[in-house]
C-alpha positions in Angstrom: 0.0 0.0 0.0 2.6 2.9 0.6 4.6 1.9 -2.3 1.3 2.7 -4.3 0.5 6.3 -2.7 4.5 6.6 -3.3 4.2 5.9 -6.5 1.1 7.8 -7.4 2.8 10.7 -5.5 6.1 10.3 -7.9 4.1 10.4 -11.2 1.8 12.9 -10.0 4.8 15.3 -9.6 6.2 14.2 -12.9 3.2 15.0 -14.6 2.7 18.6 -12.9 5.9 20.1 -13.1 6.5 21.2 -16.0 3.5 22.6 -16.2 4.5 24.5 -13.2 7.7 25.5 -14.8 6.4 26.8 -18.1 3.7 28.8 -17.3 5.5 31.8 -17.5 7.4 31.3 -21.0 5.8 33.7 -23.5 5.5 30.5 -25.8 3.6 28.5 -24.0 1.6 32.0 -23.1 0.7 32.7 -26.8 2.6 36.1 -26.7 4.9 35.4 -29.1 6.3 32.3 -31.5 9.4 29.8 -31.3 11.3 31.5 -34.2 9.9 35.1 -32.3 11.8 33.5 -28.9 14.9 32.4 -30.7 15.2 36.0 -32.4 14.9 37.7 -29.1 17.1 35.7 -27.0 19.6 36.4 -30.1 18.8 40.2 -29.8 19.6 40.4 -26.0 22.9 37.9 -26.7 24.4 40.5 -28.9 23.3 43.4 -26.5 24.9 42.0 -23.6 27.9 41.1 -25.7 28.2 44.7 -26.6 27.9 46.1 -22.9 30.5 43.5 -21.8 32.8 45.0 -24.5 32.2 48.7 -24.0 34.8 50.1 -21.4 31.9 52.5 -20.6 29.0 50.3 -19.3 29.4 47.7 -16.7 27.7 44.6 -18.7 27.9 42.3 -15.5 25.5 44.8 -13.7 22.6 45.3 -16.5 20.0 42.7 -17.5 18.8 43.0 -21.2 15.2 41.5 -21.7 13.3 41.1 -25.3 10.3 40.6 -26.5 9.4 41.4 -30.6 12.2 43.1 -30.9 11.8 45.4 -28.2 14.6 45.6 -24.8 14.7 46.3 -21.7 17.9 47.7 -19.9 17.4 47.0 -16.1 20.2 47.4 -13.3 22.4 49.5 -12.0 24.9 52.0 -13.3 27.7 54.2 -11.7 26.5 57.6 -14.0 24.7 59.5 -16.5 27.4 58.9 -19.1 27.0 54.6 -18.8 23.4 55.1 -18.6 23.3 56.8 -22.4 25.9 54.4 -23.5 23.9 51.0 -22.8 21.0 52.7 -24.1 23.0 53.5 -27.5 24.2 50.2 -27.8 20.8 48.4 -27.6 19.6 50.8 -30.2 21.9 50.2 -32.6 21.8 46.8 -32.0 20.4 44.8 -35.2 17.3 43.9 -34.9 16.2 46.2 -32.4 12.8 48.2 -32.9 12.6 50.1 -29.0 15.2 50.2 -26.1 13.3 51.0 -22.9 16.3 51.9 -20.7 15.9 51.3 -16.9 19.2 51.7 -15.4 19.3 53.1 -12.1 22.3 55.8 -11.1 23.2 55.5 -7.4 21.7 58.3 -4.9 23.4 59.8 -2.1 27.0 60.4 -4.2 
C-alpha cells in the first residue's frame, strides 16, 4: 500500500511540473512564437555582448530583456554617461525596434 501512494505521489509530480515551470514562457503564453523567442534571445545575446565589451557600461550589472524586438535595460549604473551608453548600444543593435532603458544611477553620491 505505501509503495502505491509513493508511486502515485512520484508520477503525479512528474506529470505537474513542467507545467508549473512553463507557465511563465511567452511560448507556452501565446505572446509570441518559437522562431519570435529564438530571435529575441539572439537580440539580448548581442546586447549584452556589446555592454561587456564597452569600457563604458558595466555589462555584469545590467540585464537585457526582449520581446518582438523590443529591450529592456534594467540594473544599476555608476553615471549619466553609462546610462546613455547602454541605451545606444541596444539601439543600434540589429534587430532592435525600442530600447526602454531602466538603469538606475546611485543616490546619495
Amino acid at each position: 500500500m505505501k509503495r502505491q501512494v509513493a508511486y502515485l505521489l512520484v508520477m503525479s509530480s512528474l506529470t505537474l511540473a513542467p507545467l508549473a515551470l512553463t507557465t511563465g514562457c511567452a511560448v507556452t503564453g501565446h505572446r509570441e512564437t518559437v522562431n519570435e523567442y529564438a530571435k529575441d534571445k539572439e537580440i539580448a545575446a548581442r546586447v549584452k555582448t556589446h555592454l561587456y565589451a564597452d569600457p563604458v557600461t558595466k555589462g555584469t550589472e545590467i540585464e537585457v530583456q526582449a520581446l518582438r524586438g523590443t529591450v529592456q535595460l534594467s540594473g544599476f549604473v555608476d553615471s549619466q554617461g553609462a546610462r546613455n551608453r547602454a541605451g545606444e548600444i541596444a539601439a543600434t543593435t540589429p534587430g532592435v525596434v525600442q530600447v526602454y532603458n531602466n538603469l538606475l544611477l546611485p543616490t546619495g553620491r
